[in-house]
N, C-alpha and C positions, 0 to 999 in steps of 0.2 A: 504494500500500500504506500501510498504516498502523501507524506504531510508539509505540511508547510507552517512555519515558526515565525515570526514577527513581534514587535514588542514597543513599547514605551511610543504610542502614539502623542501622547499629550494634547487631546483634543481640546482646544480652547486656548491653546497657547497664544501666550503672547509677547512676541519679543519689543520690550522696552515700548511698549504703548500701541506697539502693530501688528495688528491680526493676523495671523496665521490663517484662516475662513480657504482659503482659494489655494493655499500650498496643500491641507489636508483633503479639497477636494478630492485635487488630482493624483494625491498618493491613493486613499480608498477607491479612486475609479479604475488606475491603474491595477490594482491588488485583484479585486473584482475580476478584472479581466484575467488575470493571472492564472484566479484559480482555476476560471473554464478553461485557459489556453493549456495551462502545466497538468488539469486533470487529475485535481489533487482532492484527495480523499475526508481528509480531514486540516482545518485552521487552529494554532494554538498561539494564541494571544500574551503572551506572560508578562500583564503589569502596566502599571503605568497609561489605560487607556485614555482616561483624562489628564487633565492634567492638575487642575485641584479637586477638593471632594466637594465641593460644591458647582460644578461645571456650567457654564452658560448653555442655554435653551439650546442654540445653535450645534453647540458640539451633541448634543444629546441628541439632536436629530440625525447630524450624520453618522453614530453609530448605528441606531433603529435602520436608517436611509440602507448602509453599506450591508447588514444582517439582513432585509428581506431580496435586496437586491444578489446576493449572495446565494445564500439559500433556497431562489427561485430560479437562478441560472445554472446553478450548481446544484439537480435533487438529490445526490449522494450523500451529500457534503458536511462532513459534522465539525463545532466550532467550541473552541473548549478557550475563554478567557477568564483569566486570574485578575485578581487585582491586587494592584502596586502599591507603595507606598503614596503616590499621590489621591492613591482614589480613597472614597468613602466604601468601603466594603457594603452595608448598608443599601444604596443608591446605587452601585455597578449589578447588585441583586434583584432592583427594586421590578422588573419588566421578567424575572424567571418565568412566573407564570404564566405571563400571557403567551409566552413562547411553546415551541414544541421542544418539551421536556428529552427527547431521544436525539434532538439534532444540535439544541444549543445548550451549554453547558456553562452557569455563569457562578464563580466559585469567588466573591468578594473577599472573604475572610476566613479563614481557617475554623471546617465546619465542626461542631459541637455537642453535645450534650450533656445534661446535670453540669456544666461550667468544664468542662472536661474535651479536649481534642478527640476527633472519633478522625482514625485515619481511612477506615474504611469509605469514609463518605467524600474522599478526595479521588475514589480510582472511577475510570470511566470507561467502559469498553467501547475501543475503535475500531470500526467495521469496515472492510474496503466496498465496492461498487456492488457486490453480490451481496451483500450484508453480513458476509460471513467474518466473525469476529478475527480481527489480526494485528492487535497490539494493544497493550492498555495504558492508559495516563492515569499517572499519576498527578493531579492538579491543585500543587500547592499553592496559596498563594503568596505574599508579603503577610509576615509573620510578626506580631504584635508579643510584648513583654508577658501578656494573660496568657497564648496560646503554648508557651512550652512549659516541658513536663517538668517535673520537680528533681532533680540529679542530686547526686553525692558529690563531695568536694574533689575538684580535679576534673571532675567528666563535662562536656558538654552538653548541655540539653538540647540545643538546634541536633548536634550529630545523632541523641537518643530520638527526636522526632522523628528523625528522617529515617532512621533506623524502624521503628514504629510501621512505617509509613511502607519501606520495601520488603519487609517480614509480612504484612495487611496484603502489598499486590503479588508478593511470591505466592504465598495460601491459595490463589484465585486464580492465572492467569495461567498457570500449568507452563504450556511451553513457549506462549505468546510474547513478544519484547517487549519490554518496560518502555516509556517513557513516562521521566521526571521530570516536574517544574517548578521553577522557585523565584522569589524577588529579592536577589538580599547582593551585596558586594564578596563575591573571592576573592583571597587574597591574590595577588598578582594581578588582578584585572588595572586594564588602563580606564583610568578615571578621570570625565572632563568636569572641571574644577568648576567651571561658570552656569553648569545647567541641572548638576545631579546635587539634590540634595543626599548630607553625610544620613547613614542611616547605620543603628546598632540595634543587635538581633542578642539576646542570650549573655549580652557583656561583650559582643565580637563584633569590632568594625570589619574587618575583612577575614571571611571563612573559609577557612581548610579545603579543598576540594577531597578531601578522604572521608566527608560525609557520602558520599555518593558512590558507592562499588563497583565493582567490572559487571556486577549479575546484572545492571542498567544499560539500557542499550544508547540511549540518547539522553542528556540533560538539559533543558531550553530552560536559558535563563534569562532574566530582564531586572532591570537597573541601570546597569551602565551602556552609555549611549553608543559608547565604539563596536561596531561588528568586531567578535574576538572568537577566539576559540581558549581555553583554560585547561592549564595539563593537569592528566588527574590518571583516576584507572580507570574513567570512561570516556565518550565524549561530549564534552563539555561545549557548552557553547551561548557567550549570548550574542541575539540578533541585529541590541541595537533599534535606535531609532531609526525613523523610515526617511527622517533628512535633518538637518545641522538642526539645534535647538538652540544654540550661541556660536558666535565667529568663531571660538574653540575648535566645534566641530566642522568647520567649514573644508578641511580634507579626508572626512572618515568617508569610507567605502560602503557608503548606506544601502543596506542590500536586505532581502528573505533570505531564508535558509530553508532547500528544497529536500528533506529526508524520504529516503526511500530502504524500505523495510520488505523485504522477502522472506518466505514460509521457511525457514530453512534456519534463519535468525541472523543471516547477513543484514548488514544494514552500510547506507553511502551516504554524506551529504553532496550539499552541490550550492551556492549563494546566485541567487541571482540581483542584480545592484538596480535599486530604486530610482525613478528619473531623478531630475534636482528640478522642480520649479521655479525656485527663485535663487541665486548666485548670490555669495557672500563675497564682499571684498575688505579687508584692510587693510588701511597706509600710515605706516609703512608695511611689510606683509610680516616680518617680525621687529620684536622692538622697535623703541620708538625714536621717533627724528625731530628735527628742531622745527618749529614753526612754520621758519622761510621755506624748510622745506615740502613741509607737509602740503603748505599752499599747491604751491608751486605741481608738486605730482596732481593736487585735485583736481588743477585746473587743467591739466591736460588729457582728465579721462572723458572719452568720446564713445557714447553706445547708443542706439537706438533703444527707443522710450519701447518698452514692452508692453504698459496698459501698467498702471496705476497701481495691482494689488501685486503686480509682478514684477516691478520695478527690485534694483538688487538691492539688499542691506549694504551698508559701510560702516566701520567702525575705523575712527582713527585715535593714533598714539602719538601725543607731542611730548617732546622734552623739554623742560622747562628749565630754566637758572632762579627766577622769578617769578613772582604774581603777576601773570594777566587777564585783568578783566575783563577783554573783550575776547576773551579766545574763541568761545561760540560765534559771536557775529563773524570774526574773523573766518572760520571754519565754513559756515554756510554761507557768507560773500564769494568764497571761495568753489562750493558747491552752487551757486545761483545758475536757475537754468539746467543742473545735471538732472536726466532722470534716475534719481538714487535716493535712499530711506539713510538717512543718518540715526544711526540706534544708539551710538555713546562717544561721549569723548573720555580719552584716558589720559590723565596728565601724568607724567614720571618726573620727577625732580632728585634731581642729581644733588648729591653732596660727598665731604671725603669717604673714600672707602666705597663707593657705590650709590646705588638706590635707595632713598632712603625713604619713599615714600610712592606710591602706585594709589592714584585715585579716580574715578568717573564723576565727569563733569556734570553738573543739573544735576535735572530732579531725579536721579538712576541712580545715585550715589548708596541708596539705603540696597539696593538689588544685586551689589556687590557685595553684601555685609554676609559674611558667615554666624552664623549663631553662636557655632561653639567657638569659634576665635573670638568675639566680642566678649563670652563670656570668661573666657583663659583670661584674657585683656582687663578686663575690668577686676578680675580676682585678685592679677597682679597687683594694679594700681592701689589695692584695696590692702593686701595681706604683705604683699613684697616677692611675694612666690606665688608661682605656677600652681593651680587647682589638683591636689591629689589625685591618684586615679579613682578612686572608690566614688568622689565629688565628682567627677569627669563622667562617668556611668552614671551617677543620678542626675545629673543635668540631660544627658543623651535621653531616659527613660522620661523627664519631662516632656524634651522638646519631642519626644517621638510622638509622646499622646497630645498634645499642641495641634501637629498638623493632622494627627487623625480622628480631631473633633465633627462628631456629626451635624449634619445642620442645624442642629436645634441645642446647640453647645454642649453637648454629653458626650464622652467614648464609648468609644463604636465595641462593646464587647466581642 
């Protein structure tokens, strides 16, 4: 059978005041078309659909929009999505029932009973074109401080869940091939700094890939935004957003991951790389240059206007000696007439010894702020020392339940 992986759409994204609406179109039309041209059996979604838990009307319709339009092109076709740390578990739930129970599979939060993980209720049997059963998922999703199990000193509890979880689909699946899926950062994974919020699972910023066994055949992951693959004793892999989320991203190889599962319990991947709608530029393309120069390169970029929602992002970096107060005006004098989105300025100010300061010009300045580095930062200023790690952990188990306040201000148990 053949599946296909995808992840961290962020629907309702918005970079620095500018809708995303017309980029996410054409990924979901594109994908759509995908599945009828690749003939793909099953869709697994892992995380990050929205992109906050509260999502605008608009993004909510092109999920419903891309699932019946899917679904209806593709009658085989089963769709098994998790949800991320950005979403509300809750609300990615909230449309289960009106759906068809056998084809869509919407796993918000890690399912339950008496307050207790039930793993059983994460496996899903995937069926190829005959219906005949030929692999199973396992569909975890972004994993909250309530959901793991209670461990002894020294052991992991993510590694006991997930253990839980492949002893639940070994009992069931006989000789069928595992796949696993999960929302959290491996260790080793490359992480872009300007779009992935830090997320802690269990006390662990970044997870051991020896949760996950060789007896797995595939493990689709979502989080981090870079297409990657992560060495382990299985294969590992996440898929990555479907296009840049910040000018960070603006070289990743934004691609699906096309798996392909035979009776026999061979399994291949295969990427195939997502259009780019909208072009990311900035000037300088690394680090940053002096003013005159920055001009100067603006004024000489020359492209045809695309249509307004498709015009490209820019982002530029000055180096500064000084304060100046017109550096915007200066910047967009400079841009007048281009068709181009200016998303931030970044000012660097040189002093001895290097850099001693990296900041975003206007009103963007708070969307650069890290949570936990303000909080290290201000502990300092506070005690004279860096925040222990024990105080490091319960700040992370704050800010975790922070962003995954339900609409109506309570944690999404």
């Amino acid at each position: 059978m053949r599946v296909i992986h995808t992840s961290d759409w962020h629907l309702g994204h918005e970079l620095h005041g500018f809708d995303r609406g017309v980029e996410h179109d054409a990924f979901l039309d594109w994908l759509a078309s995908q599945l009828l041209e690749l003939d793909a059996d099953a869709l697994v979604v892992t995380g990050d659909v929205y992109d906050t838990v509260n999502p605008p009307i608009p993004a909510q319709q092109r999920l419903y929009q891309f699932l019946r339009r899917a679904l209806t092109e593709c009658p085989h076709l089963q769709i098994v999505l998790i949800g991320g740390n950005h979403d509300s578990a809750a609300r990615l739930e909230l449309p289960k029932h009106l759906l068809d129970a056998d084809r869509v599979h919407l796993i918000g939060g890690m399912p339950r009973q008496d307050g207790h993980p039930v793993a059983a209720r994460t496996l899903i049997e995937l069926r190829d074109k005959t219906r005949t059963p030929s692999a199973v998922c396992a569909a975890v999703p972004y994993l909250r401080p309530g959901d793991l199990p209670t461990v002894g000193e020294g052991e992991s509890s993510l590694k006991a869940l997930y253990r839980g979880i492949v002893e639940a689909a070994n009992a069931v699946r006989e000789d069928l091939p595992l796949i696993v899926t999960g929302h959290l950062h491996m260790s080793g994974g490359a992480v872009s700094e300007l779009s992935e919020r830090r997320i802690v699972i269990g006390g662990e910023e970044a997870v051991s890939s020896d949760i996950f066994p060789a007896s797995v055949a595939y493990v689709a992951l979502g989080h981090l935004h870079k297409p990657q693959s992560v060495s382990g004793q299985t294969t590992i892999r996440y898929a990555g957003s479907p296009f840049p989320m910040s000018v960070a991203e603006k070289d990743y190889p934004h691609s699906i991951v096309v798996i392909d599962l035979d009776k026999t319990g061979g399994m291949k991947t295969g990427l195939v790389r997502t259009p780019r709608p909208v072009a990311f530029y900035r000037v300088p393309t690394v680090g940053a240059a002096t003013l005159d120069i920055v001009e100067d390169e603006l004024r000489r970029i020359e492209i045809d206007d695309p249509g307004e929602y498709r015009r490209p992002y820019i982002e530029v970096a000055v180096q500064l000696d000084e304060a100046e107060p017109e550096l915007r005006q200066r910047i967009e004098a400079a841009l007048e007439g281009k068709p181009v989105r200016l998303t931030r300025i970044v000012r660097q100010t040189e002093g001895q010894g290097g850099a001693l300061a990296d900041a975003v010009e206007g009103d963007t300045a708070l969307d650069a702020l890290d949570p936990a580095h303000v909080f290290a930062h201000r502990h300092a200023e506070e005690y004279g020392v860096e925040p222990p790690d024990d105080l490091k952990r319960a700040f992370d188990e704050v800010l975790i339940g922070v962003l995954s306040l339900n609409d109506d201000g309570t944690g999404i148990p």
